[in-house]
MARLUMMAR-738854 format. One line per 4 residues: number of its first residue (from 1); their letters; for each residue x, y, z of C-alpha. Coordinates in nm, 2 decimals. Layout:
% residues N
NUM	A	X/Y/Z | ...
***
This chain:
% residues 121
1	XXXX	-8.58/-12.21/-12.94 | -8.89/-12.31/-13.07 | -9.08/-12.40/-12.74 | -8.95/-12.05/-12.58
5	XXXX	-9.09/-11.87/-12.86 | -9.41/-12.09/-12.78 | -9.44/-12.04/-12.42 | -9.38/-11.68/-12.41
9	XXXX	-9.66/-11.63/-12.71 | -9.90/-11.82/-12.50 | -9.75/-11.65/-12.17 | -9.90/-11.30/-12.36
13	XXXX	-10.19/-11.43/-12.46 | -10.31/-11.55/-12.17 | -10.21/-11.23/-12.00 | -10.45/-10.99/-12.26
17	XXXX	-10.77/-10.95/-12.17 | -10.89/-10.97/-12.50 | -10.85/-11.36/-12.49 | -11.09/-11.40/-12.21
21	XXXX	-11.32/-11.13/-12.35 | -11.36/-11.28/-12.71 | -11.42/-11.65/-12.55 | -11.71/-11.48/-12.35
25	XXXX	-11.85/-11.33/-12.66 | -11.83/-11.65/-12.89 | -11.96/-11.86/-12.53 | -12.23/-11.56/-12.44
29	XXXX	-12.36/-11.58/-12.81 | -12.38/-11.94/-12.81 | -12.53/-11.94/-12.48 | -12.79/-11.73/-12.59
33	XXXX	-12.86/-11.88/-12.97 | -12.88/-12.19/-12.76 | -13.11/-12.07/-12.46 | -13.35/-11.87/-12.70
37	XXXX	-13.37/-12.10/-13.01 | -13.37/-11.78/-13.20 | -13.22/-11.93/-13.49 | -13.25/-11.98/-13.88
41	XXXX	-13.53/-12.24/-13.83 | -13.86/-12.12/-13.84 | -14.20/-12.22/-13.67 | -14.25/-12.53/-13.86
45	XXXX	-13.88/-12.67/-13.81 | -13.71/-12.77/-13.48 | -13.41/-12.62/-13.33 | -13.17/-12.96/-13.37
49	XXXX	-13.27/-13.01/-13.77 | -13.00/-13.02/-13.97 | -13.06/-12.71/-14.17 | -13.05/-12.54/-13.81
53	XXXX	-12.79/-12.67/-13.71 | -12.61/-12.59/-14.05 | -12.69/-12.23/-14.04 | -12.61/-12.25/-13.70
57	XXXX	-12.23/-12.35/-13.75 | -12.23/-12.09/-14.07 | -12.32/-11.86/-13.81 | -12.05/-11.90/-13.58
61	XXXX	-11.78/-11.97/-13.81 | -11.83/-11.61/-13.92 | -11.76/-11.50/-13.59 | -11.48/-11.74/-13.54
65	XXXX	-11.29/-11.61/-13.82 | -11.31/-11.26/-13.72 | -11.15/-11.35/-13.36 | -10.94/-11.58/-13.55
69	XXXX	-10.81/-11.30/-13.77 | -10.81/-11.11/-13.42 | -10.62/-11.34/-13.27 | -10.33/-11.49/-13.55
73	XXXX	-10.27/-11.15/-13.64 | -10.14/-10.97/-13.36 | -9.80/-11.14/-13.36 | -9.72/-11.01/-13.74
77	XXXX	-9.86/-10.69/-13.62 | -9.63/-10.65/-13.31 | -9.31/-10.74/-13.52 | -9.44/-10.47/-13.75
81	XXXX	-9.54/-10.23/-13.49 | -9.13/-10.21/-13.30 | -8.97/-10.30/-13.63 | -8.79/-10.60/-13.43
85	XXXX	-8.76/-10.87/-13.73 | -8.39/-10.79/-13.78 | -8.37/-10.80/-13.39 | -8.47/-11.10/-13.30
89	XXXX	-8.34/-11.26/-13.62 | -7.98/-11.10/-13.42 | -7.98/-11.41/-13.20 | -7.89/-11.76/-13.29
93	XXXX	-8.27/-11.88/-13.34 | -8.37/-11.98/-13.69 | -8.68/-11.81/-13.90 | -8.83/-12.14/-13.88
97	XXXX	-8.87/-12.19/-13.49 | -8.94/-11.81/-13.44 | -9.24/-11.81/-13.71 | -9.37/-12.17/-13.62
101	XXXX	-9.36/-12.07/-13.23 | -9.54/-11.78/-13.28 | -9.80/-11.92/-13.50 | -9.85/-12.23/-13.30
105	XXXX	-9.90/-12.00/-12.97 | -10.14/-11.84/-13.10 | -10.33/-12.12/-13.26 | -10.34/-12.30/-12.95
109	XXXX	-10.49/-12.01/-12.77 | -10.71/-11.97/-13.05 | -10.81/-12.35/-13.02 | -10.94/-12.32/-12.64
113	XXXX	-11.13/-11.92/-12.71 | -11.34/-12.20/-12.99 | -11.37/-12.45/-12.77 | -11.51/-12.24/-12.46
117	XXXX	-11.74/-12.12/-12.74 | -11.89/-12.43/-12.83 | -11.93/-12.55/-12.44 | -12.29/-12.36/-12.47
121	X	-12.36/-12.59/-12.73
***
């Protein structure tokens, strides 16, 4: 039961908009941080030094929680929203392949919005 769990999780992500939209922003912004070399550094320090490349990844882990909260949350939030825990816990799947497929779903969409953000990089 676990992988139909999965597949339909990542069967509703991919249908959201939002997916696509928060890999363009974390992509666009990386684009741009990249393009402009607006960064942390300052005059006297290149772009690819490690401190700017630190702040750089302290920078976009910020972001990357917020669509990761965005994004792992929703599932809990649905089963909240229509009250259907003691529905689906009415058919013979266990609490253990329900809550792992939902959470692996989602992390695997949430692994490729990251990685089309760091393809600007």
């Amino acid at each position: 039961m676990f992988g139909e769990i999965f597949k339909f999780e990542l069967a509703y992500r991919l249908k959201r908009p939002a997916t696509y939209l928060y890999a363009l922003i974390l992509f666009l912004f990386t684009f741009l941080f990249v393009i402009y070399g607006s960064g942390p550094a300052s005059e006297k320090t290149n772009i690819n030094s490690p401190y700017a490349i630190s702040q750089f990844v302290v920078v976009l882990t910020i972001f990357g929680m917020l669509v990761a909260s965005a994004i792992m949350g929703v599932p809990i939030y649905r089963d909240i929203e229509h009250n259907t825990k003691n529905y689906y816990f009415s058919f013979p799947i266990t609490e253990r392949g329900y809550v792992l497929g939902r959470y692996f779903g989602s992390f695997v969409i949430l692994l490729g919005i990251m990685a089309v953000g760091m393809l600007a990089s």
